[in-house]
mmCIF file as Biopython writes it, N, C-alpha, C and O atoms, coordinates in Angstrom:
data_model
#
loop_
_atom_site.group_PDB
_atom_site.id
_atom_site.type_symbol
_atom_site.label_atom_id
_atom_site.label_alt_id
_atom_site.label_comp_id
_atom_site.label_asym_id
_atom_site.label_entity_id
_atom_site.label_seq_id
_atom_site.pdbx_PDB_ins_code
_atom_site.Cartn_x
_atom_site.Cartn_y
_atom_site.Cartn_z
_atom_site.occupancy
_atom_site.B_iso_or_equiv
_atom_site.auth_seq_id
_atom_site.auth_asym_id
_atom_site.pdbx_PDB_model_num
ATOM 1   N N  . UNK A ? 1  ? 0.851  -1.204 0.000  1.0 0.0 1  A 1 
ATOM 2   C CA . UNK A ? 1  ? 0.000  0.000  0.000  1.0 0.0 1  A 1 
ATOM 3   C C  . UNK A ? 1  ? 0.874  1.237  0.000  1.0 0.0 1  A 1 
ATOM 4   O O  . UNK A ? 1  ? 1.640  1.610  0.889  1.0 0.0 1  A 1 
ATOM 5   N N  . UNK A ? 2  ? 0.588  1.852  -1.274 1.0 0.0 2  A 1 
ATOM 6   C CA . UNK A ? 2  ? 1.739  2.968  -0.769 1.0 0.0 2  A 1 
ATOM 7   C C  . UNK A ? 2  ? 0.656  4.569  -1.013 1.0 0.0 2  A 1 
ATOM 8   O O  . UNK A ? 2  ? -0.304 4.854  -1.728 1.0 0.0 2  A 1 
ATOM 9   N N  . UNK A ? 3  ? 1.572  5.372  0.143  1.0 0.0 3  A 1 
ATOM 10  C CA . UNK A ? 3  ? 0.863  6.721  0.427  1.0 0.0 3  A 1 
ATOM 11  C C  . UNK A ? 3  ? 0.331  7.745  -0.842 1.0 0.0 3  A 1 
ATOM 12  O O  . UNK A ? 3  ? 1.159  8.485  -1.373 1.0 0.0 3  A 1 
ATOM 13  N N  . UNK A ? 4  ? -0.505 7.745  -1.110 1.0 0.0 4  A 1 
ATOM 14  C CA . UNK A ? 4  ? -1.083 8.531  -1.976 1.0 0.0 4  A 1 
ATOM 15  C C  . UNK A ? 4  ? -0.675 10.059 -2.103 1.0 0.0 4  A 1 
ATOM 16  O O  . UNK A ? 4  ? -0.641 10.730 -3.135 1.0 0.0 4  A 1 
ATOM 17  N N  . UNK A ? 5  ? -0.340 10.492 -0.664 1.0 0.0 5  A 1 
ATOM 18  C CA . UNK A ? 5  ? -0.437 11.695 -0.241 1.0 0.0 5  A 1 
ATOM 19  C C  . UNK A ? 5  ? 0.619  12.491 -0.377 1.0 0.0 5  A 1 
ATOM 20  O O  . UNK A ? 5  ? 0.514  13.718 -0.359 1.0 0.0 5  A 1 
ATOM 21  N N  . UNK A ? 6  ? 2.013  11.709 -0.562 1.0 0.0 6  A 1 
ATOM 22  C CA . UNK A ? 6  ? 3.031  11.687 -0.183 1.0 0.0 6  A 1 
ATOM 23  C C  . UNK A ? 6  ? 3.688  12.774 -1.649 1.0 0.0 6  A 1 
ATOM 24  O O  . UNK A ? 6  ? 4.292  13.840 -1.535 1.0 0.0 6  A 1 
ATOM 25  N N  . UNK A ? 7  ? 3.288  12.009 -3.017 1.0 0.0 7  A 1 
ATOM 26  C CA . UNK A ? 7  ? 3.696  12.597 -4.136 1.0 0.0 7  A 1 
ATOM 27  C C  . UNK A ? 7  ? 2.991  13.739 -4.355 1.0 0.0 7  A 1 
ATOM 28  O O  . UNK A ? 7  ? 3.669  14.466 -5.082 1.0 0.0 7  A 1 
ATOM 29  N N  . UNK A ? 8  ? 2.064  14.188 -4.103 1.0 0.0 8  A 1 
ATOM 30  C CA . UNK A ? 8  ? 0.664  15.260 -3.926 1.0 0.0 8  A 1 
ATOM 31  C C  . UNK A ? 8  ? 1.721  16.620 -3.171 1.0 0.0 8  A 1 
ATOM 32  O O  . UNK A ? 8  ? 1.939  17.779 -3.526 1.0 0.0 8  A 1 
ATOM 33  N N  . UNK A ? 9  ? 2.164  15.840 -2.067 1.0 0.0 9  A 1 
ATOM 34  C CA . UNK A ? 9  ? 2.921  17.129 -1.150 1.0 0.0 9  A 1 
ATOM 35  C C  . UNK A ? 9  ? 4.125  17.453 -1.917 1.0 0.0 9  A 1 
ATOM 36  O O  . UNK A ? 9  ? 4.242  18.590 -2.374 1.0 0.0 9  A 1 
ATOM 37  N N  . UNK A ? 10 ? 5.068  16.534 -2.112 1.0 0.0 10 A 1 
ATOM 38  C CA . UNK A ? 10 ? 6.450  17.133 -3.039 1.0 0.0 10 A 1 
ATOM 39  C C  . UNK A ? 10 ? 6.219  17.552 -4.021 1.0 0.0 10 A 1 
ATOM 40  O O  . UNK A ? 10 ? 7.326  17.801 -4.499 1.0 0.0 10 A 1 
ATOM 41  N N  . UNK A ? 11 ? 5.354  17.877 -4.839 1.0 0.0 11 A 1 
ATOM 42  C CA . UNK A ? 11 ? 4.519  18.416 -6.292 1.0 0.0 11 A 1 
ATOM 43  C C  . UNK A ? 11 ? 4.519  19.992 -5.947 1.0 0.0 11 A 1 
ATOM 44  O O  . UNK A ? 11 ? 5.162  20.880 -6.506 1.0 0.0 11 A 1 
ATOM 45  N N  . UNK A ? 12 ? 3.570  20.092 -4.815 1.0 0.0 12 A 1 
ATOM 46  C CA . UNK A ? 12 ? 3.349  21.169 -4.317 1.0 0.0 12 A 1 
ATOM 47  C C  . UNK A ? 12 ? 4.612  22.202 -3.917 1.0 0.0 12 A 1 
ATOM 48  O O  . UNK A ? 12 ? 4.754  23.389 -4.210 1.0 0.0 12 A 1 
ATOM 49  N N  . UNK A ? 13 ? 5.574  21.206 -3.050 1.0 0.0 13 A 1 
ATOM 50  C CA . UNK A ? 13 ? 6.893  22.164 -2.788 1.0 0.0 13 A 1 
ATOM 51  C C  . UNK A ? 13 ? 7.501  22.175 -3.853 1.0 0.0 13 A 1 
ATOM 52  O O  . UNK A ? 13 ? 7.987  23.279 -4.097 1.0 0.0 13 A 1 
ATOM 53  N N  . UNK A ? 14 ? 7.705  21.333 -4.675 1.0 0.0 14 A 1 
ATOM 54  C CA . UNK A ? 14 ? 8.455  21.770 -5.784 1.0 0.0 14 A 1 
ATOM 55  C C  . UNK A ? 14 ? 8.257  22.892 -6.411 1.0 0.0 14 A 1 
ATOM 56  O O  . UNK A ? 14 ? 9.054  23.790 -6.684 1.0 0.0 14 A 1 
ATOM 57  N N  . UNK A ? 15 ? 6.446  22.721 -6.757 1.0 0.0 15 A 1 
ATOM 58  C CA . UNK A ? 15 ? 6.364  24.018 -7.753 1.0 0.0 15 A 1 
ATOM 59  C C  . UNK A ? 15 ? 6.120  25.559 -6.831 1.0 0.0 15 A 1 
ATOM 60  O O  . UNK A ? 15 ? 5.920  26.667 -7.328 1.0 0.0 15 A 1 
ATOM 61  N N  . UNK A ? 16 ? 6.206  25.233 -5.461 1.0 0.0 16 A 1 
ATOM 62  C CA . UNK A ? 16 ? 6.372  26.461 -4.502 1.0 0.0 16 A 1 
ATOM 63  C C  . UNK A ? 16 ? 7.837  26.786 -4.284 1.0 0.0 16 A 1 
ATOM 64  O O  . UNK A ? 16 ? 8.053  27.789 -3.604 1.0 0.0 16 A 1 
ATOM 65  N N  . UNK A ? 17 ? 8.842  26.136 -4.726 1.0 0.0 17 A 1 
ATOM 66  C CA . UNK A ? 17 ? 10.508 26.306 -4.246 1.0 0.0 17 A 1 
ATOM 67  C C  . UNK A ? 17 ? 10.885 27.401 -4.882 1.0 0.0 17 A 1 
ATOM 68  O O  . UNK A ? 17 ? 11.625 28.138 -4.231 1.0 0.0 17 A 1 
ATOM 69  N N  . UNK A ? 18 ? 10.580 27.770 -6.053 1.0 0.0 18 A 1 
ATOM 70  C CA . UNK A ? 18 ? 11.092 29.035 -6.521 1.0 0.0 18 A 1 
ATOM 71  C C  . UNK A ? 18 ? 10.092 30.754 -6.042 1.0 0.0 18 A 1 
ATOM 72  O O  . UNK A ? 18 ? 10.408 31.943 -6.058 1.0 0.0 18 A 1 
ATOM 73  N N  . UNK A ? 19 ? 9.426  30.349 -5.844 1.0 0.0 19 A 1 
ATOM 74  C CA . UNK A ? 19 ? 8.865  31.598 -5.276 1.0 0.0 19 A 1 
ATOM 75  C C  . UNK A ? 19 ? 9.079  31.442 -3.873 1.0 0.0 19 A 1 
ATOM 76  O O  . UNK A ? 19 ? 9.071  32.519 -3.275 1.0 0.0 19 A 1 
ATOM 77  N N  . UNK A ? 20 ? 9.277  30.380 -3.126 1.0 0.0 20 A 1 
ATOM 78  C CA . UNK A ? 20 ? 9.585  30.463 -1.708 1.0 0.0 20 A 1 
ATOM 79  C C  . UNK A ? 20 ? 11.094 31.514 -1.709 1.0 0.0 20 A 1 
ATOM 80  O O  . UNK A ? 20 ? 11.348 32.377 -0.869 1.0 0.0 20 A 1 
ATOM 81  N N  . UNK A ? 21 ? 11.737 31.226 -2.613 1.0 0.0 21 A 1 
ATOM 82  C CA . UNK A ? 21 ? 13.176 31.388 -2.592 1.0 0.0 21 A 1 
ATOM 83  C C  . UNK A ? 21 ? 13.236 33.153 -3.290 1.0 0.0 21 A 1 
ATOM 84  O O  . UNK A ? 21 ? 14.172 33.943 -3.170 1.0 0.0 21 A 1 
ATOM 85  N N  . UNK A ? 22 ? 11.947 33.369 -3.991 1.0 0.0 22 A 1 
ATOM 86  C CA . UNK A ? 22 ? 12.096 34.959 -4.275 1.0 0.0 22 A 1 
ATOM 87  C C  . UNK A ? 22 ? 11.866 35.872 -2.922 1.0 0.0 22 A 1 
ATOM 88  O O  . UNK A ? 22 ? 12.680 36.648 -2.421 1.0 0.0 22 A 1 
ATOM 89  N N  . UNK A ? 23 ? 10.319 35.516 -2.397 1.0 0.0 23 A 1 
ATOM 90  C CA . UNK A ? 23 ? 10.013 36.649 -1.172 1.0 0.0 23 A 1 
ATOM 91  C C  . UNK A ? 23 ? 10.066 35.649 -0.076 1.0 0.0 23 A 1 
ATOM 92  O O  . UNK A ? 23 ? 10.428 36.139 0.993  1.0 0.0 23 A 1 
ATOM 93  N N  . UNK A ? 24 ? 9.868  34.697 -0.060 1.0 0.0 24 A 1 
ATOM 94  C CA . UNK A ? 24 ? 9.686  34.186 1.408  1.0 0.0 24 A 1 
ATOM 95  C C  . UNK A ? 24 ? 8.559  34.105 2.270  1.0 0.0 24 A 1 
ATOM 96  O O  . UNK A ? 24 ? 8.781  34.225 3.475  1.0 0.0 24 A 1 
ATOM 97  N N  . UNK A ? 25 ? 7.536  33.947 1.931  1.0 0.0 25 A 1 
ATOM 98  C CA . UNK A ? 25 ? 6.469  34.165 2.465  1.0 0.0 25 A 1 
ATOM 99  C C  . UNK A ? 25 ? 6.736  32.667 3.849  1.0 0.0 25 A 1 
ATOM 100 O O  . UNK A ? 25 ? 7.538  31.734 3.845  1.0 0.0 25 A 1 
ATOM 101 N N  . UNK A ? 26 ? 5.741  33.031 4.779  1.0 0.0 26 A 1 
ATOM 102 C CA . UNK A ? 26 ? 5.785  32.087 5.921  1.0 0.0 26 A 1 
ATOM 103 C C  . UNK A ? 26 ? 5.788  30.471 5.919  1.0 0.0 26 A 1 
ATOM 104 O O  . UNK A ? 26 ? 6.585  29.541 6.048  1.0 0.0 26 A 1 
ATOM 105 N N  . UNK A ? 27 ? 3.819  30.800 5.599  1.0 0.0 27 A 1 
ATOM 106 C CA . UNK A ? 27 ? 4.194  29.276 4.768  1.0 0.0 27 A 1 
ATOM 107 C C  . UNK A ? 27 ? 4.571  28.492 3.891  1.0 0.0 27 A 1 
ATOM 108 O O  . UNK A ? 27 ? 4.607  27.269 4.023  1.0 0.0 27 A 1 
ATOM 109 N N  . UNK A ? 28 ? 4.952  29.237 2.714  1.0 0.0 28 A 1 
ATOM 110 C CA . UNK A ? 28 ? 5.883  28.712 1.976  1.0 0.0 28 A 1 
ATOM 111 C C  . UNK A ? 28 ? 7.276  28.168 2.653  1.0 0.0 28 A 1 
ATOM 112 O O  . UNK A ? 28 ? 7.834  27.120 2.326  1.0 0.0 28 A 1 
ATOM 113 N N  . UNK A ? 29 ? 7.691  29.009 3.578  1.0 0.0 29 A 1 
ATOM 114 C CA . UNK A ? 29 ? 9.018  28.079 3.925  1.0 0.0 29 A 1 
ATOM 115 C C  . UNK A ? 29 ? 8.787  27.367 4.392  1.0 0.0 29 A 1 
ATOM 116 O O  . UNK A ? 29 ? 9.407  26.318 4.212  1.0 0.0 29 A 1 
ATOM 117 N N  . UNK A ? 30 ? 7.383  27.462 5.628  1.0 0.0 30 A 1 
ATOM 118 C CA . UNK A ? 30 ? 7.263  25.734 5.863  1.0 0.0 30 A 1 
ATOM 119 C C  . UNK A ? 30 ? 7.129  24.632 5.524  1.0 0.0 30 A 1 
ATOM 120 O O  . UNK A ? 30 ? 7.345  23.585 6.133  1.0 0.0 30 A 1 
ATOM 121 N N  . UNK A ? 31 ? 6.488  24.959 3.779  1.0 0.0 31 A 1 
ATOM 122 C CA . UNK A ? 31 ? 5.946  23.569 2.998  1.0 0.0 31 A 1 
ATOM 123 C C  . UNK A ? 31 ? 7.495  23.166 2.632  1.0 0.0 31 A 1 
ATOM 124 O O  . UNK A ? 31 ? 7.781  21.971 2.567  1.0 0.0 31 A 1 
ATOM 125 N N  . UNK A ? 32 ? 8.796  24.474 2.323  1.0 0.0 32 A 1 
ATOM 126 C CA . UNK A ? 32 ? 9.801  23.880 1.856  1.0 0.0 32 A 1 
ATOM 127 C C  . UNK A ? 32 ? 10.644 23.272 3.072  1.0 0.0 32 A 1 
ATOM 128 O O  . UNK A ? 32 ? 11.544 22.504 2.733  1.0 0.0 32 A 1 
ATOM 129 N N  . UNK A ? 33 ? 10.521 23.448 4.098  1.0 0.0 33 A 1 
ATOM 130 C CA . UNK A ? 33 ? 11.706 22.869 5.168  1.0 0.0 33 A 1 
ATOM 131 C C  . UNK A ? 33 ? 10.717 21.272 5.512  1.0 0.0 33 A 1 
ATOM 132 O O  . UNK A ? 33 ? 11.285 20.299 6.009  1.0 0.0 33 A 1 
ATOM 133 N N  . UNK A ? 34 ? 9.491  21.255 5.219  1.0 0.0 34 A 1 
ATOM 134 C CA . UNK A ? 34 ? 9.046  20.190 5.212  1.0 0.0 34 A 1 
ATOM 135 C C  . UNK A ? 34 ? 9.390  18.956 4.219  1.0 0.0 34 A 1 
ATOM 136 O O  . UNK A ? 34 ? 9.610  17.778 4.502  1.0 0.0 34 A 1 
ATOM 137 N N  . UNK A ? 35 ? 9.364  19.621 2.942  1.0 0.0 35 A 1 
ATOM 138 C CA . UNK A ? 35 ? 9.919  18.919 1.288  1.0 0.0 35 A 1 
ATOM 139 C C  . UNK A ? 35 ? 11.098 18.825 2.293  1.0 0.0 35 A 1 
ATOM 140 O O  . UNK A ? 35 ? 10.907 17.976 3.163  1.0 0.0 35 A 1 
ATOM 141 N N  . UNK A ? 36 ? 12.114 19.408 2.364  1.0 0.0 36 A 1 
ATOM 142 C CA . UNK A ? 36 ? 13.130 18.531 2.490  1.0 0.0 36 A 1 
ATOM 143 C C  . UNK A ? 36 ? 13.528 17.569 3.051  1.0 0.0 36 A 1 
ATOM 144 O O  . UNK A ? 36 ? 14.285 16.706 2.606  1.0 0.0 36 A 1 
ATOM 145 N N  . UNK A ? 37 ? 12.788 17.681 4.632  1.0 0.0 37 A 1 
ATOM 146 C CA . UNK A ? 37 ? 12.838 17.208 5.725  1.0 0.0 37 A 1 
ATOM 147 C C  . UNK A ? 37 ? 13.070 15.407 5.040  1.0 0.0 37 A 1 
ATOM 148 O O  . UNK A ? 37 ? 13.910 14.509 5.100  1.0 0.0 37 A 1 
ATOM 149 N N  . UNK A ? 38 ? 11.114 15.789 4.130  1.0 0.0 38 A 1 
ATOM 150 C CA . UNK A ? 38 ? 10.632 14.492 3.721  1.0 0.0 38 A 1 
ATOM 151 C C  . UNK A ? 38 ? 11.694 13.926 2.895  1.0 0.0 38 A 1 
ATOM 152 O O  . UNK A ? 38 ? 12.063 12.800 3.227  1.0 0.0 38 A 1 
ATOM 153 N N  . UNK A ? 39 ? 12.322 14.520 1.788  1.0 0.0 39 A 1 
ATOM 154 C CA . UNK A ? 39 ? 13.352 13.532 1.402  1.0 0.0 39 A 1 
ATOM 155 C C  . UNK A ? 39 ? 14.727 12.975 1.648  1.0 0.0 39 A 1 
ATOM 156 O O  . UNK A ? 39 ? 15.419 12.075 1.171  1.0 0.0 39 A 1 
ATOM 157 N N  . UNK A ? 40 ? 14.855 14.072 2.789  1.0 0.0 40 A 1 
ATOM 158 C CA . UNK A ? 40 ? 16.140 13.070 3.796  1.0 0.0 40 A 1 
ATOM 159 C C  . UNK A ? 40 ? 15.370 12.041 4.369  1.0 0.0 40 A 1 
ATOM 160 O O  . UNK A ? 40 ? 15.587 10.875 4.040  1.0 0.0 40 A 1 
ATOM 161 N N  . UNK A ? 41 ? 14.828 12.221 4.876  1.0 0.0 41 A 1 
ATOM 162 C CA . UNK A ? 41 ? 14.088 10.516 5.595  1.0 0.0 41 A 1 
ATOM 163 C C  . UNK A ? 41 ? 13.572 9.770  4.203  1.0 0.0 41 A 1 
ATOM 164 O O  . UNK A ? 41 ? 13.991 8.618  4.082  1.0 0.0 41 A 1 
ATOM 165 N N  . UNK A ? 42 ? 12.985 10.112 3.467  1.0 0.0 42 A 1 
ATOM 166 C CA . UNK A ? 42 ? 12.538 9.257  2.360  1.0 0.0 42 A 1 
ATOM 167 C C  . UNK A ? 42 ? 14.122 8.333  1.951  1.0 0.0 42 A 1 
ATOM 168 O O  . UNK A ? 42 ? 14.408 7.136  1.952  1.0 0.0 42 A 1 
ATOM 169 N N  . UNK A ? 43 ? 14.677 9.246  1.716  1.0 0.0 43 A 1 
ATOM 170 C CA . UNK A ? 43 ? 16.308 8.218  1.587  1.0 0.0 43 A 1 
ATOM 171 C C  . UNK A ? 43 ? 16.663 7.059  2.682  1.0 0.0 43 A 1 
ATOM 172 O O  . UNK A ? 43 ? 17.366 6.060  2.532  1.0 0.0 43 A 1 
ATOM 173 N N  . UNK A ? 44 ? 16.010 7.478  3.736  1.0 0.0 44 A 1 
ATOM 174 C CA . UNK A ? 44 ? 16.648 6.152  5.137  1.0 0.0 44 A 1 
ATOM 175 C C  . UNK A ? 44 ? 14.709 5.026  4.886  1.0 0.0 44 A 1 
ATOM 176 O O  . UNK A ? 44 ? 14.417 3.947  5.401  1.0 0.0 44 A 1 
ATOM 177 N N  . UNK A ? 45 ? 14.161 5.588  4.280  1.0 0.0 45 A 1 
ATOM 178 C CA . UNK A ? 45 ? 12.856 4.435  4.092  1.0 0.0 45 A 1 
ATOM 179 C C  . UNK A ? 45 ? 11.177 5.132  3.753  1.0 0.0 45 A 1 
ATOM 180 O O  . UNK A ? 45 ? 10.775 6.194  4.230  1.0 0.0 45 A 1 
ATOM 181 N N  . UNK A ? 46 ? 10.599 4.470  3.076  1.0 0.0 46 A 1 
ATOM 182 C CA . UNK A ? 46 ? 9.319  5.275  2.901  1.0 0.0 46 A 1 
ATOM 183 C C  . UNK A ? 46 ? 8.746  5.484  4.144  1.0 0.0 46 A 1 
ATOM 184 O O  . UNK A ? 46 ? 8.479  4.531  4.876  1.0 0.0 46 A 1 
ATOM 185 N N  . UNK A ? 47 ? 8.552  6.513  4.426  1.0 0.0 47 A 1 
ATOM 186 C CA . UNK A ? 47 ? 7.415  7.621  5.396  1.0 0.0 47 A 1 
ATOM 187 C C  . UNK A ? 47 ? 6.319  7.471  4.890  1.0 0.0 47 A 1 
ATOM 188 O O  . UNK A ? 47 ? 6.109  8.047  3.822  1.0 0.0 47 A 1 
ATOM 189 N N  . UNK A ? 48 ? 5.175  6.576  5.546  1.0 0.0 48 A 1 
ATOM 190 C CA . UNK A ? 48 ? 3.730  7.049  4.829  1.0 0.0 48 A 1 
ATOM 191 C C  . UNK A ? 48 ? 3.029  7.833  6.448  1.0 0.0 48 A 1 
ATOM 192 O O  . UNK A ? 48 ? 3.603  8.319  7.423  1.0 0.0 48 A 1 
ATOM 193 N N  . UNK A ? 49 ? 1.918  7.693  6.191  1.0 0.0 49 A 1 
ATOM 194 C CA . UNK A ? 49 ? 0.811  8.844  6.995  1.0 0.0 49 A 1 
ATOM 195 C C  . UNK A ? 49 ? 0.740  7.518  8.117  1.0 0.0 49 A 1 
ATOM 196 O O  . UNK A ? 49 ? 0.132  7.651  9.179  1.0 0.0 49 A 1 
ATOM 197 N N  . UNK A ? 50 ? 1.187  6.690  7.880  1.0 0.0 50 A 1 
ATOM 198 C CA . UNK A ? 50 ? 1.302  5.616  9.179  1.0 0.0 50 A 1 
ATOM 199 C C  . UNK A ? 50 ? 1.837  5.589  10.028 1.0 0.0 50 A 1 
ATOM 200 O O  . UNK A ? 50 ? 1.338  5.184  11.078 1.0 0.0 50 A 1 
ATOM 201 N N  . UNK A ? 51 ? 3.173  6.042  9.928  1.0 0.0 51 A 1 
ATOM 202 C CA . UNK A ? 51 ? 4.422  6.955  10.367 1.0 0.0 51 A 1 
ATOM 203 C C  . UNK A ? 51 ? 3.754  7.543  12.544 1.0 0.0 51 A 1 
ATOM 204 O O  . UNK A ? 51 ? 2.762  8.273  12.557 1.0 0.0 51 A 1 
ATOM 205 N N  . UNK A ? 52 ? 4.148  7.295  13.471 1.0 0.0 52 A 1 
ATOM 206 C CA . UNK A ? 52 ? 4.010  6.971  14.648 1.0 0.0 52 A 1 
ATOM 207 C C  . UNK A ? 52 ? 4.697  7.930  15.276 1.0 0.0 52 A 1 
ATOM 208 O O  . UNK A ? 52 ? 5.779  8.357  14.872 1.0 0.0 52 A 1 
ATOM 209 N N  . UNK A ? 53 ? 3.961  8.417  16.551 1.0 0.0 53 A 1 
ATOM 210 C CA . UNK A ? 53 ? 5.273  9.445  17.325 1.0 0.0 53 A 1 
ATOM 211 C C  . UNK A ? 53 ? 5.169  8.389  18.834 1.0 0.0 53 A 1 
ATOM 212 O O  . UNK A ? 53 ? 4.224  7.862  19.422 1.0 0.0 53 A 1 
ATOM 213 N N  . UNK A ? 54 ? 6.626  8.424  19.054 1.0 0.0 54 A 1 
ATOM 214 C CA . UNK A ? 54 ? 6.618  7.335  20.188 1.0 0.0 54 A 1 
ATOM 215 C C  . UNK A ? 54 ? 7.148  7.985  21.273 1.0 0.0 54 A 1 
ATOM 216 O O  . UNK A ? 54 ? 7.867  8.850  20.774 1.0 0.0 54 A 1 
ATOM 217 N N  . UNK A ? 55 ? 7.241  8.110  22.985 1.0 0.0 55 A 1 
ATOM 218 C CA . UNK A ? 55 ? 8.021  9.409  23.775 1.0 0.0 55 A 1 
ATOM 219 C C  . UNK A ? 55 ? 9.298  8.289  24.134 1.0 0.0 55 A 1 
ATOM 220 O O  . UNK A ? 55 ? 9.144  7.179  24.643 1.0 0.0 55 A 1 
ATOM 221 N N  . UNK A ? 56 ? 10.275 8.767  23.817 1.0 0.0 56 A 1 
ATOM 222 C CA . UNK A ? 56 ? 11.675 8.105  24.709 1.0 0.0 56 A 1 
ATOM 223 C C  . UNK A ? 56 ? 11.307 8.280  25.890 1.0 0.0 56 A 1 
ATOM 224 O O  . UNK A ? 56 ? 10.281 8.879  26.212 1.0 0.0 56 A 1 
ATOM 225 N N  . UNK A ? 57 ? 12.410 7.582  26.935 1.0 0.0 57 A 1 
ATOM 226 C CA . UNK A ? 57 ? 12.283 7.858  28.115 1.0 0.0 57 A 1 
ATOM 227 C C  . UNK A ? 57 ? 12.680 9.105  28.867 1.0 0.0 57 A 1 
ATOM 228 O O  . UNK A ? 57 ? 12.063 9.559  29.830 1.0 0.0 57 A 1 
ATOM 229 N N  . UNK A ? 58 ? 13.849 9.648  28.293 1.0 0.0 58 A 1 
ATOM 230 C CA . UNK A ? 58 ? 14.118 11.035 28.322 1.0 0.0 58 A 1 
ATOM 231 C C  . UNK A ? 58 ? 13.153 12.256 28.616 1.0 0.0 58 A 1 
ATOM 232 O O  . UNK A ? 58 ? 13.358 13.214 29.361 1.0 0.0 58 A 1 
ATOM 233 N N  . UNK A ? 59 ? 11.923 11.938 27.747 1.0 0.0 59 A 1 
ATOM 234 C CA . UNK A ? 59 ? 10.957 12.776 27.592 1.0 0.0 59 A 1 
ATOM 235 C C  . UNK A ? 59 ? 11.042 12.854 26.041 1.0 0.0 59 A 1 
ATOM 236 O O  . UNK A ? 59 ? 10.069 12.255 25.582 1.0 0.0 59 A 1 
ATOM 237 N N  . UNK A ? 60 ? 11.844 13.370 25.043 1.0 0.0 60 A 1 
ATOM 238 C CA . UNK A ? 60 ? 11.593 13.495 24.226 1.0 0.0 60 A 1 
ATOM 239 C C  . UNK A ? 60 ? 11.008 12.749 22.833 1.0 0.0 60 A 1 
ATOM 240 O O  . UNK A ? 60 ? 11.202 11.550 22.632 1.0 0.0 60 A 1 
ATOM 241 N N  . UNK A ? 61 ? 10.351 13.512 22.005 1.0 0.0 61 A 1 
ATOM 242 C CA . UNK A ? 61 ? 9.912  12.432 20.978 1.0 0.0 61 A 1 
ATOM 243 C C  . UNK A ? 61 ? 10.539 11.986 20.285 1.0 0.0 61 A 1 
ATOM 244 O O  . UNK A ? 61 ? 11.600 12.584 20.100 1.0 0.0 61 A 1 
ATOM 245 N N  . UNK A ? 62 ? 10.278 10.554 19.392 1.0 0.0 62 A 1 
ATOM 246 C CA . UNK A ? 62 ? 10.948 10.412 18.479 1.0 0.0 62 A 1 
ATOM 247 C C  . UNK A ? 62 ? 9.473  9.657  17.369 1.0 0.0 62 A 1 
ATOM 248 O O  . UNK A ? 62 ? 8.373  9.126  17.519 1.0 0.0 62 A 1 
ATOM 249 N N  . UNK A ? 63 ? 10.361 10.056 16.339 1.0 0.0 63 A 1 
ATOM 250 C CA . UNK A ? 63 ? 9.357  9.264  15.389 1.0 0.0 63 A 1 
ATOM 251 C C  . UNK A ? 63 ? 9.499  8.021  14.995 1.0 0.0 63 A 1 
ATOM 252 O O  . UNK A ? 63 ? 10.723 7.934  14.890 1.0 0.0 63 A 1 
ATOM 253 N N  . UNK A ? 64 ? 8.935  6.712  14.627 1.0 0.0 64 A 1 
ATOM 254 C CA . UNK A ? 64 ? 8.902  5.872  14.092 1.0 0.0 64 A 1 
ATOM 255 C C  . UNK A ? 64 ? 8.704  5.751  12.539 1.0 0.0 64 A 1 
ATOM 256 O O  . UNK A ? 64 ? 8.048  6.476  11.791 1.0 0.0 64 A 1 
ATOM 257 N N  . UNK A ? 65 ? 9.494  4.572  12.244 1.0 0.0 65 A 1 
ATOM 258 C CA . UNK A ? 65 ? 9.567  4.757  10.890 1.0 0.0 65 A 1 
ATOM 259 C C  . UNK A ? 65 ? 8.599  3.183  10.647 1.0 0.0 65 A 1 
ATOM 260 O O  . UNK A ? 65 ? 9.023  2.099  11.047 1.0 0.0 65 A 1 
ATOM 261 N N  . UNK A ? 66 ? 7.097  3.382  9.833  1.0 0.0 66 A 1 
ATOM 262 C CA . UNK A ? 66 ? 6.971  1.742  9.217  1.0 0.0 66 A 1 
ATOM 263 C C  . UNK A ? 66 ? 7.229  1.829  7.845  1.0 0.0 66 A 1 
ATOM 264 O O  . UNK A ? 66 ? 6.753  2.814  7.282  1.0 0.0 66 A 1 
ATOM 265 N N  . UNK A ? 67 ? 7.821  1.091  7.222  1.0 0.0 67 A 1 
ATOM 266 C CA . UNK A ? 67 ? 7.808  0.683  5.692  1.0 0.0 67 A 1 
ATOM 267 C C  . UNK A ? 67 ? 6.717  -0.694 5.440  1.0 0.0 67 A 1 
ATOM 268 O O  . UNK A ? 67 ? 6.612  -1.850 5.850  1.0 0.0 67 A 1 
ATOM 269 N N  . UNK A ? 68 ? 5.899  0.375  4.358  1.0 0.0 68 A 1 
ATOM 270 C CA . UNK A ? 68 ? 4.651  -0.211 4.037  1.0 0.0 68 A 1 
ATOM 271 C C  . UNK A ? 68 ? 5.719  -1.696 2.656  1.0 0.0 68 A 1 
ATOM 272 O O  . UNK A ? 68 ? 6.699  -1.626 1.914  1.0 0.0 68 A 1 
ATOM 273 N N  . UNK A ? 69 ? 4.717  -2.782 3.043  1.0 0.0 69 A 1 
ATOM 274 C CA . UNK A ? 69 ? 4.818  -3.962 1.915  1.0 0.0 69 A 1 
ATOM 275 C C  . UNK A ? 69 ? 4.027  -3.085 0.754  1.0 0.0 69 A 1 
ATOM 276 O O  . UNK A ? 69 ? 2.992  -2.437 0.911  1.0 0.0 69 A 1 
ATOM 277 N N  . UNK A ? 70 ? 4.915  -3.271 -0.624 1.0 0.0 70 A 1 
ATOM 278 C CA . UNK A ? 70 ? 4.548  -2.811 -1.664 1.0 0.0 70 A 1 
ATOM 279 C C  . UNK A ? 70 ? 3.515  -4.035 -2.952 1.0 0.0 70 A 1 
ATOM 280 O O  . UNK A ? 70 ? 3.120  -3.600 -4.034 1.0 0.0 70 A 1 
#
């Protein structure tokens, strides 16, 4: 099963990266620090919307990674 949602969002930052990069508007940088975010982790395994926040013991979060069977 793979995320539908996933190619929908990098579409979007892509064709927002060059105007993010003229004025800067707010959320535009967020959709782009998000695009990137997503394809450094996309490189260590697919991220779908299944994707889990788990608390260490520390306190802090961490995310879980599932890789969906294709």
């Amino acid at each position: 099963m793979y995320s539908v949602c996933m190619p929908i969002i990098s579409h979007i930052i892509k064709s927002n990266r060059a105007e993010a990069n003229s004025q800067q508007p707010g959320h535009l940088k967020c959709l782009n620090k998000l695009g990137n975010l997503m394809e450094k982790k996309k490189r260590r395994g697919e991220w779908t919307r299944r994707t889990k926040r788990t608390w260490n013991f520390d306190g802090r979060t961490k995310w879980t990674r599932r890789v969906d069977k294709i």
